[in-house]
NUKE-8480 format. One record per residue (C-alpha): residue number from 1; x, y, z. Coordinates in nm, 4 decimals. Layout:
<sites>
<site resi="NUM" east="X" north="Y" up="Z"/>
...
</sites>
This chain:
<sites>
<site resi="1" east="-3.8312" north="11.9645" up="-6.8452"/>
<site resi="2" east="-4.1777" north="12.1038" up="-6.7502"/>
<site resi="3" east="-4.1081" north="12.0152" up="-6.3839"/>
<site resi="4" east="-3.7769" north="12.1919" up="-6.3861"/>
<site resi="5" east="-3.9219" north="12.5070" up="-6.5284"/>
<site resi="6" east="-4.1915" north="12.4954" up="-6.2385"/>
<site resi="7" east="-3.8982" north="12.4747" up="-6.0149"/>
<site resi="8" east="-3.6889" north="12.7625" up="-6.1661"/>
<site resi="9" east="-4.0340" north="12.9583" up="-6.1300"/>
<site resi="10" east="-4.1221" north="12.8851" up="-5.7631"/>
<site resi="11" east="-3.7294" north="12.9594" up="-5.7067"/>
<site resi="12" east="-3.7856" north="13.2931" up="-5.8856"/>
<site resi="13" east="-4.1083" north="13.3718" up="-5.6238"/>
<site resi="14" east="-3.9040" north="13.2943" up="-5.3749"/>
<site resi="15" east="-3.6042" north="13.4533" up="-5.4069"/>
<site resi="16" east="-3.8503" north="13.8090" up="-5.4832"/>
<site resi="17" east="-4.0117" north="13.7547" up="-5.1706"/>
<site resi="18" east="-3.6714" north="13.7081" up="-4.9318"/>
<site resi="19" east="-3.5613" north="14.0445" up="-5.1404"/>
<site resi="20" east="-3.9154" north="14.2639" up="-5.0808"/>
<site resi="21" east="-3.9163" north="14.1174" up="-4.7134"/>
<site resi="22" east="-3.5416" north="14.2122" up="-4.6819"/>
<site resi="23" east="-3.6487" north="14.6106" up="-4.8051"/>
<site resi="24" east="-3.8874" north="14.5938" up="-4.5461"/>
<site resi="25" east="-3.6522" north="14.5145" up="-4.2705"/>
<site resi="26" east="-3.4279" north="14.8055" up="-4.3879"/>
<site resi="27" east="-3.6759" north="15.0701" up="-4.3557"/>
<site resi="28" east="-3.7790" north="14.9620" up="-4.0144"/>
<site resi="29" east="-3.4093" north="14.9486" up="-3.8856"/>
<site resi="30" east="-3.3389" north="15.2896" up="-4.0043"/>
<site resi="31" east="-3.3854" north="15.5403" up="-3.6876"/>
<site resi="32" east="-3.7451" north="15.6840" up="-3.7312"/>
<site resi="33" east="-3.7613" north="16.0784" up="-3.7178"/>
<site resi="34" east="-3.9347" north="16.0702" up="-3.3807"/>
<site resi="35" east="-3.6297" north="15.8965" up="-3.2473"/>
<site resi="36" east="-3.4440" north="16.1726" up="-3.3879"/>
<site resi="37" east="-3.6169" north="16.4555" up="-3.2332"/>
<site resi="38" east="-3.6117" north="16.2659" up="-2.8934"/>
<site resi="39" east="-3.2099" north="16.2477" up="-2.9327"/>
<site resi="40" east="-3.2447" north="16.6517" up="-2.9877"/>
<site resi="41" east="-3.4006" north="16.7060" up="-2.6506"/>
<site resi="42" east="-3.2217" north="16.4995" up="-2.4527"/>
<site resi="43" east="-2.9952" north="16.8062" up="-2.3591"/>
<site resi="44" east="-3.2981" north="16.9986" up="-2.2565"/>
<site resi="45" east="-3.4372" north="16.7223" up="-2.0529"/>
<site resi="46" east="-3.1313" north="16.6906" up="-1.8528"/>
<site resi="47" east="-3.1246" north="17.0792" up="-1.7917"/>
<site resi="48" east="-3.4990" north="17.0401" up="-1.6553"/>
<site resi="49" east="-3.4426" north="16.7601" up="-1.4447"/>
<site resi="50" east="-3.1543" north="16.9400" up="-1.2710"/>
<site resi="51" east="-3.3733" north="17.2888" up="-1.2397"/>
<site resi="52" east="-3.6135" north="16.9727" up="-1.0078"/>
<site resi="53" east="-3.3705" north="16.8332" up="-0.8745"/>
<site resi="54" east="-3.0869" north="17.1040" up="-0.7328"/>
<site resi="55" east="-3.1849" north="17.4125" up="-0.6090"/>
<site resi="56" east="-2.8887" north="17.6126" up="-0.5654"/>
<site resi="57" east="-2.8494" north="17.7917" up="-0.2268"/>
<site resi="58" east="-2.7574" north="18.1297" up="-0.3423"/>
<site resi="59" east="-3.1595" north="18.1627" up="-0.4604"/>
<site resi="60" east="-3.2571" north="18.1056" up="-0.0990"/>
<site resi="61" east="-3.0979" north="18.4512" up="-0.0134"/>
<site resi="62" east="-2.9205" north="18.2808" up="0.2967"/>
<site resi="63" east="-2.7294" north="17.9789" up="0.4119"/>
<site resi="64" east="-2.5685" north="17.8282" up="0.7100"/>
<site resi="65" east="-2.3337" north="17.5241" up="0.7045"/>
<site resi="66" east="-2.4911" north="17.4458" up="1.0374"/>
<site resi="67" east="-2.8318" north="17.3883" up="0.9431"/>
<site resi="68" east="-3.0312" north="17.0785" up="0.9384"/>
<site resi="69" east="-3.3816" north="17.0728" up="0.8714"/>
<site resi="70" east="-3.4803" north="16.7524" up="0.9602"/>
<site resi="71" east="-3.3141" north="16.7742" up="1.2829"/>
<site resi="72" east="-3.3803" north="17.1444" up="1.3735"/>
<site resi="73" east="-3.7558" north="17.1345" up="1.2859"/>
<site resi="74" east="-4.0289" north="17.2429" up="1.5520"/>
<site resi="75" east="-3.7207" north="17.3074" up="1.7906"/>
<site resi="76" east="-3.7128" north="17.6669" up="1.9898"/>
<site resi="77" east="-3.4532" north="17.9117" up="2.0641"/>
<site resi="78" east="-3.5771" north="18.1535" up="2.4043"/>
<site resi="79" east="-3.4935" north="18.5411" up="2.2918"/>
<site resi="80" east="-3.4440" north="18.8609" up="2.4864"/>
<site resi="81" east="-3.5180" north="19.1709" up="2.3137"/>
<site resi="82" east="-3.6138" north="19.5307" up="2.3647"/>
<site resi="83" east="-3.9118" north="19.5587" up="2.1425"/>
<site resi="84" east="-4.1949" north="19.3394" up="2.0095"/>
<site resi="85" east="-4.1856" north="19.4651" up="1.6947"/>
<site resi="86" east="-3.9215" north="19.2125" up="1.5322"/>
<site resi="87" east="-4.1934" north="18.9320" up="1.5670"/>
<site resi="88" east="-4.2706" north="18.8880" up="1.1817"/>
<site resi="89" east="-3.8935" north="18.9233" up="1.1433"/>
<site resi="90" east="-3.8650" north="18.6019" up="1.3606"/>
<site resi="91" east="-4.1962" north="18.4408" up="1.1821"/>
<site resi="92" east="-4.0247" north="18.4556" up="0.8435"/>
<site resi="93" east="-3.6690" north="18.3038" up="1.0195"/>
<site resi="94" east="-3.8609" north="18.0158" up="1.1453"/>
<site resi="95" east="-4.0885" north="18.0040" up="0.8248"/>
<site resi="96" east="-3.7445" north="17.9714" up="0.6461"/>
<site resi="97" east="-3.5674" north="17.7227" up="0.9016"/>
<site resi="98" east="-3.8719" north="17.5484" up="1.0904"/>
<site resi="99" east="-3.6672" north="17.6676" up="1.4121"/>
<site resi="100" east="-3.9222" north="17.8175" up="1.6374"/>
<site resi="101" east="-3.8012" north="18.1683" up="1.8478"/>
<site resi="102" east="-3.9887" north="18.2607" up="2.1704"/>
<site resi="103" east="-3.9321" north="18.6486" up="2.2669"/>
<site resi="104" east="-3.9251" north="18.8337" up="2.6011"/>
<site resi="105" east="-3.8971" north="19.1898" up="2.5899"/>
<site resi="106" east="-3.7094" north="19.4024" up="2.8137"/>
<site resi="107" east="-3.5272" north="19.7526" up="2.8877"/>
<site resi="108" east="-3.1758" north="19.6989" up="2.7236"/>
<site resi="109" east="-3.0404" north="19.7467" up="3.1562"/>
<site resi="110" east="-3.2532" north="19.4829" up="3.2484"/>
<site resi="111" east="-3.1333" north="19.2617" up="3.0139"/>
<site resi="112" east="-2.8171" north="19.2501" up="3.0778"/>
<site resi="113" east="-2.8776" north="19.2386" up="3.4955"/>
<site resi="114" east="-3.0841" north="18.9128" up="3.3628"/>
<site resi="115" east="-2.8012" north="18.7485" up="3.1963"/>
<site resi="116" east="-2.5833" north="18.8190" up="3.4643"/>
<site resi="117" east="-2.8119" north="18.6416" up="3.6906"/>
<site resi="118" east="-2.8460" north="18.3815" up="3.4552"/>
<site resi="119" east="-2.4794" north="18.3016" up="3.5047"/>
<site resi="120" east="-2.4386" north="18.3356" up="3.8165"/>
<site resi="121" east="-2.7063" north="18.0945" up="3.9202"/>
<site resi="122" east="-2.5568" north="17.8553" up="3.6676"/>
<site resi="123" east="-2.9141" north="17.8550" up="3.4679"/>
<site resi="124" east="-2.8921" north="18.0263" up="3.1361"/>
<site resi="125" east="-3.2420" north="18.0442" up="2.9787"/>
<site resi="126" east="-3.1719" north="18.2830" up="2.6790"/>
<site resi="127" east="-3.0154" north="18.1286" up="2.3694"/>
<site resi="128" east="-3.0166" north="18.4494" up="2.1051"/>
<site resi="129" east="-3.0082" north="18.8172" up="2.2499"/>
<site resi="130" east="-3.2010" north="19.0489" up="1.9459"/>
<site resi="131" east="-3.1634" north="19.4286" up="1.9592"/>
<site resi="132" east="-3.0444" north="19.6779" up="2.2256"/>
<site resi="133" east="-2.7986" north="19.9280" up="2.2628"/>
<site resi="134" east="-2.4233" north="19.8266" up="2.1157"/>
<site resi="135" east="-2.2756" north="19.9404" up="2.4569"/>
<site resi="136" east="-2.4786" north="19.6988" up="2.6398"/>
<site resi="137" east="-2.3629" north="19.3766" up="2.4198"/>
<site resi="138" east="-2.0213" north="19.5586" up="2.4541"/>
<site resi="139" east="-2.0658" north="19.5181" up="2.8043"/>
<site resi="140" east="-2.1830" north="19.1386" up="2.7924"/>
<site resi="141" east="-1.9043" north="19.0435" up="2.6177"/>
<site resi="142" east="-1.6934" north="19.2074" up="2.8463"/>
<site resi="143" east="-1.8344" north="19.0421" up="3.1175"/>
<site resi="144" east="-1.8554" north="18.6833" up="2.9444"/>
<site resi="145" east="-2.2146" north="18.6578" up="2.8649"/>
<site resi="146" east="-2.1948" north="18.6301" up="2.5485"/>
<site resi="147" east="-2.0406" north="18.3349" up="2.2736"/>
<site resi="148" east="-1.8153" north="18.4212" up="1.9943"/>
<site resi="149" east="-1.9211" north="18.3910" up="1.6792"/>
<site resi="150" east="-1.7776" north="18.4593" up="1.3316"/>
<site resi="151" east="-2.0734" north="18.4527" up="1.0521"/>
<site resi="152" east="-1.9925" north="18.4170" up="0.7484"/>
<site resi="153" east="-2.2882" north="18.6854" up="0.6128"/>
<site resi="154" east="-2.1234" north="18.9302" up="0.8613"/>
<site resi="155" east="-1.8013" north="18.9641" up="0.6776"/>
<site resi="156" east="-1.9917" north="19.2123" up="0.4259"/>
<site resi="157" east="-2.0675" north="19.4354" up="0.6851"/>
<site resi="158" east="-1.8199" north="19.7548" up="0.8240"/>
<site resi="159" east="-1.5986" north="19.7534" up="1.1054"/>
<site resi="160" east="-1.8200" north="19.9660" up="1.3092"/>
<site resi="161" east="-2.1102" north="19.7488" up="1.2526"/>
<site resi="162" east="-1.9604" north="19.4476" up="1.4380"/>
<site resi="163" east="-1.7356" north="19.3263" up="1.7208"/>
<site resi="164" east="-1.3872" north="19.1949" up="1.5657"/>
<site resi="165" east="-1.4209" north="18.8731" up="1.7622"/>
<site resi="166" east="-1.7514" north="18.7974" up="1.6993"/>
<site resi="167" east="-1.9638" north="18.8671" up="1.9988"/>
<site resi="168" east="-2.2052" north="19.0455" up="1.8204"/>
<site resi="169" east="-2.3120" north="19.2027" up="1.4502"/>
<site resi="170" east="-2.5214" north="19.5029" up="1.4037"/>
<site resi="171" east="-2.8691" north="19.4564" up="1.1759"/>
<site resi="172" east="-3.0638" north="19.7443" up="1.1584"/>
<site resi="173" east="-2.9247" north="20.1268" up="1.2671"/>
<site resi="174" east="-3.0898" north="20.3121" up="1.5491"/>
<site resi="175" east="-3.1260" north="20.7002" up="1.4764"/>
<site resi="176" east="-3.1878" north="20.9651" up="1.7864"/>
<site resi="177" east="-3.4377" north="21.2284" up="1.6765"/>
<site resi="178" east="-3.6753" north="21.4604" up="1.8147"/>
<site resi="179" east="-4.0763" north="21.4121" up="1.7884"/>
<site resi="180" east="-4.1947" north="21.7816" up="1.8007"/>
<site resi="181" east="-4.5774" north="21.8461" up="1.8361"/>
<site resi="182" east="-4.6344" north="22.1804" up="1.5777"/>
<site resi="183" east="-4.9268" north="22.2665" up="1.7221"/>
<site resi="184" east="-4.7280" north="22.3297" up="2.0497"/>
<site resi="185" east="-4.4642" north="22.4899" up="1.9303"/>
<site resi="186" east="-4.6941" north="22.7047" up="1.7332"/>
<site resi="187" east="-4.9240" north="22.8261" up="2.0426"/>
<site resi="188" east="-4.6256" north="22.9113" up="2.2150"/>
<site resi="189" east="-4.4557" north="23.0926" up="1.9637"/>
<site resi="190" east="-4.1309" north="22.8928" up="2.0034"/>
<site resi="191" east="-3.8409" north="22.7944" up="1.7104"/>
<site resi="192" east="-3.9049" north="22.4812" up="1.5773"/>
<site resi="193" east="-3.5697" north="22.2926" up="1.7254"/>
<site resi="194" east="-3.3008" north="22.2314" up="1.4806"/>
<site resi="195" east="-3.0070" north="22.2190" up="1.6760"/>
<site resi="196" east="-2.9085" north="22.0675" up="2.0430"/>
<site resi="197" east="-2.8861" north="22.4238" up="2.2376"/>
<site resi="198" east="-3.2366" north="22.5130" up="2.0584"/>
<site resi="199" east="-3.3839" north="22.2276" up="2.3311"/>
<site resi="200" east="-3.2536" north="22.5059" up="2.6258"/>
<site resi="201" east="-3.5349" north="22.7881" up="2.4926"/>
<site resi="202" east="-3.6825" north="22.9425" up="2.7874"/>
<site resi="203" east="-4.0127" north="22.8342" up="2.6183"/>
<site resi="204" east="-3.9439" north="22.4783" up="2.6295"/>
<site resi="205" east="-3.8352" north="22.4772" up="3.0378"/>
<site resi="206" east="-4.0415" north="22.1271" up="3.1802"/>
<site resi="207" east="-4.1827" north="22.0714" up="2.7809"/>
<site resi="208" east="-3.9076" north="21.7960" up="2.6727"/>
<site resi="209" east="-3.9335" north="21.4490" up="2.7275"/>
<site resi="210" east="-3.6293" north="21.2159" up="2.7822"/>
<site resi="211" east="-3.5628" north="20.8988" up="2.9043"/>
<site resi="212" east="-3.3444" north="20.7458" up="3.1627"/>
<site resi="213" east="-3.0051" north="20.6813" up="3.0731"/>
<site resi="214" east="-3.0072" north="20.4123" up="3.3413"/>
<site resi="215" east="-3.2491" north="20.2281" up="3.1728"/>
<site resi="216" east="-3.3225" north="20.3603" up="2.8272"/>
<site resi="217" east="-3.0120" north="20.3052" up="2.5069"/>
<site resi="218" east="-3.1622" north="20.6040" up="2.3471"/>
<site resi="219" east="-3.1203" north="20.8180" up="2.6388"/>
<site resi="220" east="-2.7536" north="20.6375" up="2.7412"/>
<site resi="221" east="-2.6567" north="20.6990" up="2.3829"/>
<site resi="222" east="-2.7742" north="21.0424" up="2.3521"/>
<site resi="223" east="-2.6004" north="21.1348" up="2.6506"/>
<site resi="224" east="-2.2482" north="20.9906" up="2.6085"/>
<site resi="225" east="-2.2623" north="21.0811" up="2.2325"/>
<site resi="226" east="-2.3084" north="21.4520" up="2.4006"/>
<site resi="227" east="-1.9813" north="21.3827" up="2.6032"/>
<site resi="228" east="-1.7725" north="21.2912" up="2.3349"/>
<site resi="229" east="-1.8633" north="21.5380" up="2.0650"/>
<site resi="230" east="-1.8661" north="21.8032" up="2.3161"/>
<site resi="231" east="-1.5876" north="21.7248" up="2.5349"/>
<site resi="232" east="-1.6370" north="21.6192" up="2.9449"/>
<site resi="233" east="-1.6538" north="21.9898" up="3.0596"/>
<site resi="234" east="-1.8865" north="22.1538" up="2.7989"/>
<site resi="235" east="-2.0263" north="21.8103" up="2.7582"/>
<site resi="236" east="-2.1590" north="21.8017" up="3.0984"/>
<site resi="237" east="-2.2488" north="22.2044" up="3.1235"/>
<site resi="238" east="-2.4779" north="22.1243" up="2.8487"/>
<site resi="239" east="-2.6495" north="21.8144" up="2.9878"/>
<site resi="240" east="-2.7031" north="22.0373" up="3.3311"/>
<site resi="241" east="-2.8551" north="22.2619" up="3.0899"/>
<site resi="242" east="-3.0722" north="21.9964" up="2.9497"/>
<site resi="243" east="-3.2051" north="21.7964" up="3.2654"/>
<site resi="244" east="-3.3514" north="22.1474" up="3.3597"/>
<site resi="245" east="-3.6224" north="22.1018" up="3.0174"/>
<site resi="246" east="-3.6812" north="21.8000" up="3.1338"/>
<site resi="247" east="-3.9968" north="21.7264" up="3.4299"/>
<site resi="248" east="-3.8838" north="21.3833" up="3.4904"/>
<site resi="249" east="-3.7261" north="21.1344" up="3.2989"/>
<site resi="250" east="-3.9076" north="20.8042" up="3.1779"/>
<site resi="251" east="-3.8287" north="20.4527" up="3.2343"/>
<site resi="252" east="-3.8620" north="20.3479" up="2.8361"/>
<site resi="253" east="-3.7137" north="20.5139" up="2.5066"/>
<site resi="254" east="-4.0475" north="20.4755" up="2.3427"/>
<site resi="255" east="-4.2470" north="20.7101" up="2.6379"/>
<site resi="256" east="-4.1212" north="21.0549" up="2.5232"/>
<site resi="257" east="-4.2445" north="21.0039" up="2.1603"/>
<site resi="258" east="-4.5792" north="20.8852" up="2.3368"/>
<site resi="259" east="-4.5991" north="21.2176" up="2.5453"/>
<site resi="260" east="-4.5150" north="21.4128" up="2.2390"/>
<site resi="261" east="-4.8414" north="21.3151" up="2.0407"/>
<site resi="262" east="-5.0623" north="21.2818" up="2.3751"/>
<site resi="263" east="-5.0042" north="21.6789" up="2.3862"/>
<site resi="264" east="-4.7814" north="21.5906" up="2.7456"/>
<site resi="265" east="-4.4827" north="21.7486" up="2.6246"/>
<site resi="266" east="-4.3598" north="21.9635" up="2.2879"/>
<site resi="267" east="-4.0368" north="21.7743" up="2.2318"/>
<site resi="268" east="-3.9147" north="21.4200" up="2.2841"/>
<site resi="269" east="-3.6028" north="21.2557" up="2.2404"/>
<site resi="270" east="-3.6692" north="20.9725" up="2.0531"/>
<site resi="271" east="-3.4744" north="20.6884" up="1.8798"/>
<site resi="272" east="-3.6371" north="20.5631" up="1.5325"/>
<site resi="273" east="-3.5444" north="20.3551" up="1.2185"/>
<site resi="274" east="-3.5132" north="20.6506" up="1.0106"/>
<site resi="275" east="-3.9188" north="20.6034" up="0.9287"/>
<site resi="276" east="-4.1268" north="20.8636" up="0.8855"/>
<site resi="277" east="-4.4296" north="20.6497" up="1.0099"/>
<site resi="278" east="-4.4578" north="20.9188" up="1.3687"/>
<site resi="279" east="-4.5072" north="21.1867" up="1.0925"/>
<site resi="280" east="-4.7424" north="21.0202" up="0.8557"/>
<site resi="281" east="-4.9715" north="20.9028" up="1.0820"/>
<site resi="282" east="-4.9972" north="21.2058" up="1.2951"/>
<site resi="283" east="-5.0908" north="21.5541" up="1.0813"/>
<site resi="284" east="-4.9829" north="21.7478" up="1.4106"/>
<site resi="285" east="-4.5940" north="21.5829" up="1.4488"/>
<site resi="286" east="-4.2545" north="21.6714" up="1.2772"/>
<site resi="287" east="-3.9980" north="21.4824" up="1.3136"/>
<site resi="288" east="-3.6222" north="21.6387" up="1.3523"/>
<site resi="289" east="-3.2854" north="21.5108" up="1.2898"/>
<site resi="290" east="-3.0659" north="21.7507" up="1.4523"/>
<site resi="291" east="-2.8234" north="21.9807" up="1.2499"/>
<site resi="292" east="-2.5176" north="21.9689" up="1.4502"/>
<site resi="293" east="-2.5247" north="21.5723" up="1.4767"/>
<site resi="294" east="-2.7095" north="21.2896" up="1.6351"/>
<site resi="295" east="-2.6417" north="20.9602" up="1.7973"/>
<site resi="296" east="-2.6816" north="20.6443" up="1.6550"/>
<site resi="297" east="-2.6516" north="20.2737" up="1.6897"/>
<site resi="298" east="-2.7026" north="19.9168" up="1.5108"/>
<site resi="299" east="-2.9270" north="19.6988" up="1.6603"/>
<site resi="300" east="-2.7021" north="19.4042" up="1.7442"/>
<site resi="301" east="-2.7566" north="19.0391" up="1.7172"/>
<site resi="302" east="-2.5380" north="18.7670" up="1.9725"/>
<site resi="303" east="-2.5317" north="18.4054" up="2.0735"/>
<site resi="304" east="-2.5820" north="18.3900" up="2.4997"/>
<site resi="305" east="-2.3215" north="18.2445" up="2.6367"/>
<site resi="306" east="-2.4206" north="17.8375" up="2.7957"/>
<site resi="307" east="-2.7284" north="17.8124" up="2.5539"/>
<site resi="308" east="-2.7746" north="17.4582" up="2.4977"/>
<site resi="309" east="-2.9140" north="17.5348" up="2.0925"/>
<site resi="310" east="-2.5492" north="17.6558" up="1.9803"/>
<site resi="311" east="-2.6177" north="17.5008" up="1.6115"/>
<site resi="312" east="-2.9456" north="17.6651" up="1.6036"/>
<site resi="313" east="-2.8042" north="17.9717" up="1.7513"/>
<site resi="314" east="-2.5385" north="18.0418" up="1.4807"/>
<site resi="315" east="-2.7983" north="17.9567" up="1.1847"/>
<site resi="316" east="-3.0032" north="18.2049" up="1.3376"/>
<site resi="317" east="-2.7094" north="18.5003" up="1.3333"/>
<site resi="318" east="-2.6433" north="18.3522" up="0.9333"/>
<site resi="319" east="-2.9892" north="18.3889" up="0.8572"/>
<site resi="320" east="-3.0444" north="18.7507" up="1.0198"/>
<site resi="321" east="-2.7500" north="18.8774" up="0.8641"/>
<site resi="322" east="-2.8099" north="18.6919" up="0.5089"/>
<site resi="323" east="-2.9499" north="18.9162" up="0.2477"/>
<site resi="324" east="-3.2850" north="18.7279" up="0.3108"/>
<site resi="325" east="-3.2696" north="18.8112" up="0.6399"/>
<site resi="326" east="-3.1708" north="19.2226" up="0.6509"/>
<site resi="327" east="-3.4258" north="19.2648" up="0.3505"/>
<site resi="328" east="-3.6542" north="19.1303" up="0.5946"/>
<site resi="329" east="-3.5608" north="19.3523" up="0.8725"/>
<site resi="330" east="-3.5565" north="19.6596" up="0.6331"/>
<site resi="331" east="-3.8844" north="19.5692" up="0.5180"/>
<site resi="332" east="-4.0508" north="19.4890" up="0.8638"/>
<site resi="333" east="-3.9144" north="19.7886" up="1.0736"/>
<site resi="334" east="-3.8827" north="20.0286" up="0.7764"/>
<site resi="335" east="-3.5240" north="20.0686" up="0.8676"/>
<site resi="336" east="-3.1774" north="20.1253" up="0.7129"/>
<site resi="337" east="-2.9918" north="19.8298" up="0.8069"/>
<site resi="338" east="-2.6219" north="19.7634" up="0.8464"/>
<site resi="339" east="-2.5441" north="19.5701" up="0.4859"/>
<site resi="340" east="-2.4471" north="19.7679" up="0.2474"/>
<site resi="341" east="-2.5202" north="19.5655" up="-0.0694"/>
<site resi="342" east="-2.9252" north="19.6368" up="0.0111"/>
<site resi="343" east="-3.1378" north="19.9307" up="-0.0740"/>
<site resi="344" east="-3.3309" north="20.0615" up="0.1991"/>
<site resi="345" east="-3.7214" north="20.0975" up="0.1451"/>
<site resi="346" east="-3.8780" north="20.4180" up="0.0149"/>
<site resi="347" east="-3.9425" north="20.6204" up="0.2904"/>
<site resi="348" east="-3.6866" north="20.5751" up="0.4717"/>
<site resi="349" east="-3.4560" north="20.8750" up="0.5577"/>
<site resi="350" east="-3.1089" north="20.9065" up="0.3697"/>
<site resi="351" east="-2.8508" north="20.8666" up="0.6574"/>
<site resi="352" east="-2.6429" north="21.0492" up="0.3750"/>
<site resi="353" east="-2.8201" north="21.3062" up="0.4671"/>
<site resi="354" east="-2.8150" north="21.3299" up="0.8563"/>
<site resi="355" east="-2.5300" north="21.4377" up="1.0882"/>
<site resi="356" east="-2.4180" north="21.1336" up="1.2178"/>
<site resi="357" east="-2.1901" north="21.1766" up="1.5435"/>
<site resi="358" east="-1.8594" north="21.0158" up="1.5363"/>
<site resi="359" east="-1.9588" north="20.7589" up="1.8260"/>
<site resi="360" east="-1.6993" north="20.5344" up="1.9953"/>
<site resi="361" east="-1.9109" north="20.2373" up="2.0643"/>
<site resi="362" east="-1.6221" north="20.0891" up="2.2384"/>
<site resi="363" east="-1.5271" north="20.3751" up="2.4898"/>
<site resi="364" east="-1.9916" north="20.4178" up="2.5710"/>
<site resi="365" east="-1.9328" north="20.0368" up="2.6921"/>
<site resi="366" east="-1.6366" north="20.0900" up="2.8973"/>
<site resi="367" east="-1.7546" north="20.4368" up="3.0148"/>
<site resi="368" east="-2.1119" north="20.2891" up="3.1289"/>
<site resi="369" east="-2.0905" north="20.3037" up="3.5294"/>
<site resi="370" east="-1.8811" north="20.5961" up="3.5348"/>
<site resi="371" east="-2.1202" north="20.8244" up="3.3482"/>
<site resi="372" east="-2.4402" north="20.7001" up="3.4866"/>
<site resi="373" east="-2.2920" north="20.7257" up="3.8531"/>
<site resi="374" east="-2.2246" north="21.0859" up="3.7603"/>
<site resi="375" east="-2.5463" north="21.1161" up="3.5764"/>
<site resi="376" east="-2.7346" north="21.0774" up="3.8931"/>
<site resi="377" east="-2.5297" north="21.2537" up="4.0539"/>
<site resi="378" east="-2.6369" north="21.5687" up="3.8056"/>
<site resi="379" east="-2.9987" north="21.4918" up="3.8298"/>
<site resi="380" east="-3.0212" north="21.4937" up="4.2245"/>
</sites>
């Protein structure tokens, strides 16, 4: 009996111990309020492993189904352009891409003399042609220099700010102004110019500066925007008027402006981003948009015909004409550029505001040879 109640008692410890170690088993399997909270945030730490991980395009400002970094890096694309002053534009591209841009600069008629060389000899060196006159990539396209291409980025843009098949889109604009030096005009006792027929004053015979239409968009531009507005007959009695102001006629757009502030003439015909830069920097200039209208042109952007870098070439025209790229532009050159989803930067002139001439981009192209031939024949 004794041994059976020793029994019944060890049985008793026993059977307390399986139950106690039992409670303990049941508070460790139930999910611990740390693993709770880490349940919570799994959400979240999915969310901030895809903000890592994907970086959507669109943020970028630009895109281009043709590019590919690891492929394109350190390669270059050979540029022609008429000014130097694009360079950071093209340092941010290749910052951006890793696609490397060499530029020469030329006069918009040697340009496209070059690339008619170029394929003639059957050696095409440029890959990307860069800003110019519209009539002269008008007239490269006519004459096959140039390779069609569609951007995407460029179907935002107006009409008149690209060719319909391609061969080139317009950035920036171009505006024709005059640079008048006050003090000048002021000695002199002239009229400050506001219109076209105030550049015939008596006072101003051998004091404007102009370029050469041959040679020079702004001047080529000017002229046949003259002829169109004006008609062929008064057109041309004015510009007979006009080459009689004028001493000689320079060999770049930029030299009038130049002679302008040097005290070498008292008005220039200039061509300018809408900046006011001329002005600001220079207590003794005024710059004029004329009342009765002015010429203007976007600074176009095309692939050269035969370049070798056609993949590069095209994500270059995406990336100019990307958001990314025409805030660049605007913010580089200070200029009002062709999109029309951007704001311009402060300072820059309203082109609301200007008379803008009704310019047939089309017809200054086809009418090149005809009006310079009788433009010389004028100046003779």
């Amino acid at each position: 009996m004794k041994l059976k109640g020793k029994r019944i008692v060890v049985f008793i410890l026993a059977l307390m111990m399986v139950l106690s170690l039992a409670a303990c088993n049941g508070t460790e399997e139930t999910p611990a309020e740390p693993e709770s909270s880490e349940v919570e945030s799994a959400p979240e730490a999915v969310e901030n492993q895809e903000t890592e991980t994907e970086e959507p395009e669109d943020d970028l400002g630009w895109s281009s189904e043709f590019y590919d970094r690891e492929a394109m890096e350190g390669k270059t694309l050979n540029m022609y352009g008429v000014t130097d002053k694009i360079i950071p534009v093209l340092e941010a591209f290749t910052e951006d891409t890793g696609i490397v841009v060499e530029n020469l600069t030329m006069k918009n008629g040697e340009i496209l003399q070059r690339l008619i060389n170029e394929k003639d000899s059957g050696v095409v060196i440029a890959d990307i042609w860069f800003t110019g006159g519209a009539d002269t990539f008008i007239s490269a396209a006519q004459d096959g220099l140039l390779h069609p291409y569609k951007s995407p980025e460029g179907e935002i843009l107006d009409d008149i700010m690209k060719d319909k098949d391609g061969y080139w889109h317009g950035t920036s604009l171009t505006l024709v102004n005059w640079v008048v030096n006050k003090q000048l005009i002021e000695e002199k006792g002239l009229k400050m110019p506001e219109s076209w027929d105030d550049l015939l004053q008596e006072g101003l015979a051998g004091e404007v500066s102009m370029s050469n239409p041959a040679s020079s968009g702004t001047a080529y531009n000017t002229v046949s925007a003259i002829l169109q507005v004006r008609g062929e007959e008064e057109g041309w009695d004015y510009l007979d008027k006009l080459i009689q102001q004028v001493p000689f006629f320079t060999a770049r757009g930029s030299d009038p402006a130049n002679m302008v502030v040097n005290g070498e003439a008292i008005v220039g015909i200039n061509a300018s981003n809408g900046d006011r830069e001329l002005e600001i920097n220079n207590s003794h200039i005024k710059l004029v948009y004329p009342s009765d209208g002015t010429g203007w042109w976007p600074q176009p952007v095309a692939i050269v015909e035969g370049t070798e870098n056609l993949d590069e070439a095209k994500v270059f025209v995406d990336w100019l004409l990307s958001r990314k790229g025409m805030e660049t532009i605007a913010n580089v050159r200070y200029a009002a550029v062709a999109r029309n989803d951007l704001a311009i930067p402060e300072g820059i002139v309203d082109i609301n505001d200007i008379n803008l001439f009704p310019v047939d981009f089309q017809a200054n192209a086809e009418n090149r040879d005809g009006i310079l031939e009788q433009w010389a024949s004028h100046v003779e």
